[in-house]
C-alpha positions in Angstrom: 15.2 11.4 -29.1 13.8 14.9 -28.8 13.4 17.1 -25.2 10.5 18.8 -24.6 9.1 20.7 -22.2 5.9 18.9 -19.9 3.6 21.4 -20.8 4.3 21.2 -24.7 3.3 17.7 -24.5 -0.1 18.3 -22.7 -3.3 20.3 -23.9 -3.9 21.0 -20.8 -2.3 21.7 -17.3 -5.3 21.3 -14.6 -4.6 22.4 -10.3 -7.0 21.1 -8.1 -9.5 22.9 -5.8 -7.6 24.0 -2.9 -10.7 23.2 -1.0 -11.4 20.3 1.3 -14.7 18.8 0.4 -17.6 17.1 2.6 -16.9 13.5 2.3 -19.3 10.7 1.9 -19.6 6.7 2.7 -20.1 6.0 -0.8 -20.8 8.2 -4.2 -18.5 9.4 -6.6 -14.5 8.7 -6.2 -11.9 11.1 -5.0 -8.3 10.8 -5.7 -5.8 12.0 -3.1 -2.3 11.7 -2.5 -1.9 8.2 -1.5 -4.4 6.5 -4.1 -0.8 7.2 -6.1 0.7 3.8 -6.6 3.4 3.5 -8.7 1.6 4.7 -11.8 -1.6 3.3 -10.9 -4.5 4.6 -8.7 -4.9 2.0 -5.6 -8.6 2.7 -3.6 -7.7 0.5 -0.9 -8.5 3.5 0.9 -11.7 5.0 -0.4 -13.2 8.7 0.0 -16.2 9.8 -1.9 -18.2 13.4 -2.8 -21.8 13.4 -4.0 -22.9 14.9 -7.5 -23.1 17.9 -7.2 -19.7 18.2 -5.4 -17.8 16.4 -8.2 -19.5 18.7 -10.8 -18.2 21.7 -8.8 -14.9 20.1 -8.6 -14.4 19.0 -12.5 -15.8 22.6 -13.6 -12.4 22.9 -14.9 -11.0 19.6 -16.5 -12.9 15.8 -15.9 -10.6 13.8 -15.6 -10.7 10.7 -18.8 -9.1 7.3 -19.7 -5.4 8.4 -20.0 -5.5 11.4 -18.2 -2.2 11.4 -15.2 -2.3 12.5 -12.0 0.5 14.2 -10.2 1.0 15.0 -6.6 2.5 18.8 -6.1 3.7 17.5 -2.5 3.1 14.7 0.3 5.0 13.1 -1.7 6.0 15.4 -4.4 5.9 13.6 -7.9 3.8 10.4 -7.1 1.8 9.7 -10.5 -1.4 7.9 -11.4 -2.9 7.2 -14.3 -7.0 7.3 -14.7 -8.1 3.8 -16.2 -11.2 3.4 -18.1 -14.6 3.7 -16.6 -13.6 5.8 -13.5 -16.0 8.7 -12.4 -13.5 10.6 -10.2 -12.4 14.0 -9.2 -9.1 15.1 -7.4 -8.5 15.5 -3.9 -6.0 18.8 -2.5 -2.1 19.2 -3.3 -2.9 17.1 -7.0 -2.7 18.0 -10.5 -4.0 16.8 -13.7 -1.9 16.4 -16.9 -3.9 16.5 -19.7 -1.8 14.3 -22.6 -1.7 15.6 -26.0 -2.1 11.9 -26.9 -1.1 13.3 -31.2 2.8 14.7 -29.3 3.3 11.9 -26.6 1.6 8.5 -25.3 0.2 8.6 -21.8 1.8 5.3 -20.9 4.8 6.4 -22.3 4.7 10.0 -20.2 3.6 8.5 -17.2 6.6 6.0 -17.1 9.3 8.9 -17.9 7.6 10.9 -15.2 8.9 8.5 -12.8 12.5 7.6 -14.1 15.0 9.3 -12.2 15.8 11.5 -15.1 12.3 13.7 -13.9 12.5 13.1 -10.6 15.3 14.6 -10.0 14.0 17.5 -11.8 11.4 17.9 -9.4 13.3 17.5 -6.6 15.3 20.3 -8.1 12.5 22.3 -8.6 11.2 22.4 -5.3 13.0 25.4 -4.3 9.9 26.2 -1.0 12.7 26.0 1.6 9.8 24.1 3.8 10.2 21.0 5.5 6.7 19.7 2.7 8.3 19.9 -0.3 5.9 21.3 -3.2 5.8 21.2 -6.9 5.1 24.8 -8.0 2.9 24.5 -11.3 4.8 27.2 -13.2 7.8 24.6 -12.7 6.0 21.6 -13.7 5.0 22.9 -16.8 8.9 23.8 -17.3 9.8 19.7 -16.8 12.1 18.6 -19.4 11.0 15.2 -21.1 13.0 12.7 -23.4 10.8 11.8 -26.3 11.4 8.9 -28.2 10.4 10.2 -31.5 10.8 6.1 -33.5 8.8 3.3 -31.9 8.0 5.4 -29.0 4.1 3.6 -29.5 5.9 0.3 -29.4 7.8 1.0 -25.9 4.7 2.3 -24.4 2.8 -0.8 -25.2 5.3 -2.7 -23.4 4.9 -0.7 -20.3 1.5 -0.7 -20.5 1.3 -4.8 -20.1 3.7 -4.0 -17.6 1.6 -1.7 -15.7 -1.1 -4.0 -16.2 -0.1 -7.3 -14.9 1.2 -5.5 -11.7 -2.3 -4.8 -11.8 -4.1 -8.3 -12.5 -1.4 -9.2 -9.5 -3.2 -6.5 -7.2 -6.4 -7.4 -8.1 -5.6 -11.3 -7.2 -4.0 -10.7 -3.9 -7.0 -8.5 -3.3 -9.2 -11.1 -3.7 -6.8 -13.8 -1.9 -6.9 -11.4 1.2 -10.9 -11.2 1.3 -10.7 -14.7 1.1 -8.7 -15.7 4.0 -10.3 -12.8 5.9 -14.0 -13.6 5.2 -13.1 -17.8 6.6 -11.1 -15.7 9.6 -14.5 -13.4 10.5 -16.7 -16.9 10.3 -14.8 -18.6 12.5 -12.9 -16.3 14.8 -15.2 -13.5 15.1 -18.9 -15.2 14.5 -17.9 -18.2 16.0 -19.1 -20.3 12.9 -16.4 -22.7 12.4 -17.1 -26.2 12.2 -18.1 -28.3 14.7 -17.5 -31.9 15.3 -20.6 -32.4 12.8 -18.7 -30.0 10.1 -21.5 -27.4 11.6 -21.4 -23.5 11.6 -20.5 -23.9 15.6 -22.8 -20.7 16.6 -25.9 -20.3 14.1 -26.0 -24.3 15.2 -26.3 -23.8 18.7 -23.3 -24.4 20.3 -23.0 -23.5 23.9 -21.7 -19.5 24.3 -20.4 -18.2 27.7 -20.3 -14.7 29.1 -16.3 -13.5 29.4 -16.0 -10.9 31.8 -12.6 -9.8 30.3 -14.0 -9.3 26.9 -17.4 -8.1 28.0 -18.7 -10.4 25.3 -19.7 -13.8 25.1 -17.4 -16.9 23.4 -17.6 -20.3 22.7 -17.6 -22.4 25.6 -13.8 -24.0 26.3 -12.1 -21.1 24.3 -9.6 -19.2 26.5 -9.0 -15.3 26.7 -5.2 -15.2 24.9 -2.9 -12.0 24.7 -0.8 -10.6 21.6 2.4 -12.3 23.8 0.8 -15.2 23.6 1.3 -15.6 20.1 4.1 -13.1 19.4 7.7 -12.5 19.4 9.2 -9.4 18.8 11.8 -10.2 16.2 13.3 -6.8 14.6 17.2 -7.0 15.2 19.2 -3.7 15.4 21.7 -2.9 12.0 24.1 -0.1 11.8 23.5 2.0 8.6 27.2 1.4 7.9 26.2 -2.8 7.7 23.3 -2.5 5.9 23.9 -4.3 2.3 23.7 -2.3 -1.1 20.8 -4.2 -2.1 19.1 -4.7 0.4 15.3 -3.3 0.4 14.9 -0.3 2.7 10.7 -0.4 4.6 10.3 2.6 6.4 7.0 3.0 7.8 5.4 5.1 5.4 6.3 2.4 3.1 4.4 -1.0 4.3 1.5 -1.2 2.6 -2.0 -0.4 4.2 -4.1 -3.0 5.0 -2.5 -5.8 2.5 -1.8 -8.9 3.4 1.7 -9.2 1.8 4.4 -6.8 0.3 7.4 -6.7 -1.7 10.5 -4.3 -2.4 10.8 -1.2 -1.3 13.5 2.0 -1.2 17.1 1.6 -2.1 19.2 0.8 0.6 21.0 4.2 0.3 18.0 6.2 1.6 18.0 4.4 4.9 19.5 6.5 7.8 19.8 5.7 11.9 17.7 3.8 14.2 17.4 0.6 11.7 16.1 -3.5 12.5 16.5 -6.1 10.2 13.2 -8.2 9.7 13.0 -11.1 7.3 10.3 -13.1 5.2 7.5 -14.3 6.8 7.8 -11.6 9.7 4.5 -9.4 10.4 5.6 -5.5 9.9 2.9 -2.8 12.1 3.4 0.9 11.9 3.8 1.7 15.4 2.8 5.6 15.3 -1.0 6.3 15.5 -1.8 7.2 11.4 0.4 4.0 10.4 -1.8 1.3 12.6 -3.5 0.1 9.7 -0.2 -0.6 8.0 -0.4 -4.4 9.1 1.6 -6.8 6.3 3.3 -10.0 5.8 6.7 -9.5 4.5 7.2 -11.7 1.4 11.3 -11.3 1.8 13.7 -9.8 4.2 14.8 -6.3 4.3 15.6 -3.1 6.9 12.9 -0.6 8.7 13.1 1.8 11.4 12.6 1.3 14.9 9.2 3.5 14.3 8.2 -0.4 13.1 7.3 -3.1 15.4 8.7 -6.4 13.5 6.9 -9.4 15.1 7.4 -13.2 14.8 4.5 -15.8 15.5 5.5 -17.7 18.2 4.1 -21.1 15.8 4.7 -20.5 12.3 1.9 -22.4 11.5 -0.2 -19.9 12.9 1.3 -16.8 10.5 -2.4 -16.4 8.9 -4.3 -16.8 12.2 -1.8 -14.0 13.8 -1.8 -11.6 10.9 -5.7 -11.4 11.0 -5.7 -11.2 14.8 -2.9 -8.1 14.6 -4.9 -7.1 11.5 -8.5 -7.1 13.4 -10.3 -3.3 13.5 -10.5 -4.2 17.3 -6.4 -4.6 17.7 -6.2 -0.9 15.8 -9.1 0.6 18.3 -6.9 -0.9 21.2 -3.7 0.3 19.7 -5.7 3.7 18.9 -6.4 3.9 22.3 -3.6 3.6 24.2 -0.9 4.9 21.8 0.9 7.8 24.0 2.9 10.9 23.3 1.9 14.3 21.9 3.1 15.4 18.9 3.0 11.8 17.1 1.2 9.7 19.5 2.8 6.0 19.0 2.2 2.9 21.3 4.9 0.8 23.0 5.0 -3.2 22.8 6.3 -3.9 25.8 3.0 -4.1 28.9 0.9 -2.1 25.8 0.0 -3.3 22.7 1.1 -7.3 23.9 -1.2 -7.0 26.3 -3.7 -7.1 23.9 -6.9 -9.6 24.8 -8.7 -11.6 22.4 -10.7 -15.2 22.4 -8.7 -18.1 20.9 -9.4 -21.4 20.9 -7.7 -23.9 23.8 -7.1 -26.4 21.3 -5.2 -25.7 18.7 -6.9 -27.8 16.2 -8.6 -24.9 14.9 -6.1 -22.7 14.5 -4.4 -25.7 12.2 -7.4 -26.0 10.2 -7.2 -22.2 9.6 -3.4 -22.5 8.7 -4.0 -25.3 6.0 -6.9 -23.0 4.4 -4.6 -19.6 5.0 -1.6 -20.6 4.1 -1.8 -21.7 -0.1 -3.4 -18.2 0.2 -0.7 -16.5 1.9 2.1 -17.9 -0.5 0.2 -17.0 -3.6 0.1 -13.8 -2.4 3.6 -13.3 -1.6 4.6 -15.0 -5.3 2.1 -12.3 -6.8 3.9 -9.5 -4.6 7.7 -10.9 -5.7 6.6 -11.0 -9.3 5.0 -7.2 -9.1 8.2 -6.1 -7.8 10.4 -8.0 -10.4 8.5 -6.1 -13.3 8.5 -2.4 -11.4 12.4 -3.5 -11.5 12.4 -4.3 -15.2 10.7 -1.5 -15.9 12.7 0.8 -14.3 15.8 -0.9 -15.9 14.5 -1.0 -19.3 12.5 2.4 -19.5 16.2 4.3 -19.6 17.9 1.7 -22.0 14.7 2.5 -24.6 15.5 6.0 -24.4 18.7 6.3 -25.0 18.9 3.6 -27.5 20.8 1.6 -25.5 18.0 -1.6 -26.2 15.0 -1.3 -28.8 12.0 -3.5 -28.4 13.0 -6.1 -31.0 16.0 -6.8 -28.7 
């Protein structure tokens, strides 16, 4: 084991432009702060530059296969690394390590970046006194890392399947969540679920009325329903003093963005006042205005802040059909639009957000049919979640064992 500094292991040490640029529907990919996922860059949310933007935003490095990203603040220390095949450029408050791939593996630095043995290096570094905390370059390139100098290509190959099976589980669940939303958008939003005859109900000609409460029109027998309808509120208050050791800490910056499931979390010890229990199954929504779109399925139980609305379907068999109504663009605009409060606008459950309107059908056949469809869906995605989490925790057990030579790879 050898220490060197962060910038003897790179060639290069890249800032981004601290310029915002003009974004585009589609085009080339931008990486910003939260596209950092635990060593991986997740796109769920998507901006994009044209040509001739990227070009004047790479004239200093482009980033390449193997090339990691690091946030300088909002969060400080998040890390990415760029897979094959992406044409990208960074977003504001980033950096890009260039890894002297003949000194030190990429997978192997980006995994050391985020042990606790640099993390707490950055956090030390961060000596800006301001409530943002920011990673000066100067003291990034200072970092300290612990080289494994023997069979350091052997450990990074193990994090690297690793890091790639958490992947291939993100990619699945991705694809499980399209699934159960494009059957939810046929038949709850297009009105094409099956009729008696096993018939798209609308594009066949079933009978639409007008709704004066929706100002739209719906299938003829379905009923105007409300969020209370189909919703609990569930969260139960906890004292930071009762809160177990192990228990996994959500806060709302935390729950996932527009995923149907999640797993883990922060320690325990970094949970403070104003805390609810929620527990598996439950349907976690950021209550303040920029956390809307965090609407999940919680695959196990686990603490949040109040700034959380934890809410229970009424009939558990209707867990998919609720999480796509609370999940619905039209349940955000609503929430969007009558959110209150100035500085961080949030909105209130209680005569708000459960009042809610939407069309559901009177008989609850449908919403059955959906379940049986929704929920094989829903439980593969939660297994997927469980088993992501289990190998972050493996990782971050075993990464600090390899180094110190407390396990090799042959154990």
């Amino acid at each position: 084991m050898k220490y060197y500094k962060l910038n003897d292991l790179c060639t290069d040490i890249v800032d981004c432009p601290h310029t915002t640029p003009d974004w585009k529907n589609e085009g080339i990919r931008v990486v910003r702060n939260f596209n950092l996922k635990d060593g991986n860059l997740d796109f769920t949310d998507g901006y994009f530059v044209d040509e001739a933007t990227y070009l004047e935003r790479t004239k200093r490095a482009i980033p390449e296969e193997g090339d990691i990203i690091i946030s300088r603040e909002a969060p400080m220390g998040v890390v990415g690394i760029v897979p094959k095949g992406l044409k990208c450029c960074l977003g504001q408050r980033l950096v890009l390590l260039k890894v002297n791939k003949g000194k030190c593996d990429p997978y192997y630095l980006l995994n050391t970046l985020m042990s606790d043995f640099v993390q707490t290096q950055f956090k030390r570094a961060d000596a800006t006194g301001s409530i943002v905390s920011n990673l000066c370059i100067p003291d990034l390139k200072e970092i300290i890392i612990p080289v494994i100098e023997s069979g350091q290509e052997d450990v990074a190959r193990l994090l690297e399947i690793i890091n790639k099976k958490q992947l291939i589980n993100n990619a699945i669940n991705d694809n499980l969540e399209q699934q159960a939303k494009l059957i939810y958008d046929y038949w709850f939003t297009q009105f094409d679920f099956p009729d008696e005859n096993g018939k798209p109900y609308c594009s066949s000609g079933g009978k639409m009325v007008w709704n004066e409460q929706l100002k739209r029109n719906i299938p003829e027998n379905w009923k105007v329903a409300q969020l209370k309808d189909i919703f609990n509120v569930s969260g139960k208050p906890i004292s930071r003093d009762d809160c177990q050791t192990d228990a996994y800490y959500t806060p709302i910056d935390v729950i996932p963005k527009r995923t149907m499931t999640f797993a883990g979390g922060l320690s325990a010890a970094e949970a403070n006042s104003s805390l609810q229990v929620y527990e598996e199954n439950n349907i976690l929504l950021g209550a303040m205005r920029v956390y809307f779109h965090r609407v999940c399925i919680s695959a196990q139980s686990g603490i949040t802040r109040t700034t959380t609305l934890v809410l229970k379907p009424k009939v558990d068999e209707y867990l998919g059909y609720a999480y796509q109504v609370l999940n619905d663009d039209n349940a955000i605009l609503y929430a969007t639009q009558h959110s209150s409060g100035t500085q961080q606008p949030y909105i209130k459950w209680n005569d708000v957000l459960e009042n809610y309107r939407f069309a559901m059908p009177s008989n609850p056949k449908l919403l059955y049919e959906y379940s049986k469809i929704s929920e094989p869906l829903i439980t593969k995605a939660k297994n997927c979640a469980r088993e992501t989490e289990q190998l972050r925790k493996l990782r971050d057990w075993l990464l600090p064992m390899l180094m110190n030579g407390q396990a090799t790879i042959s154990d």
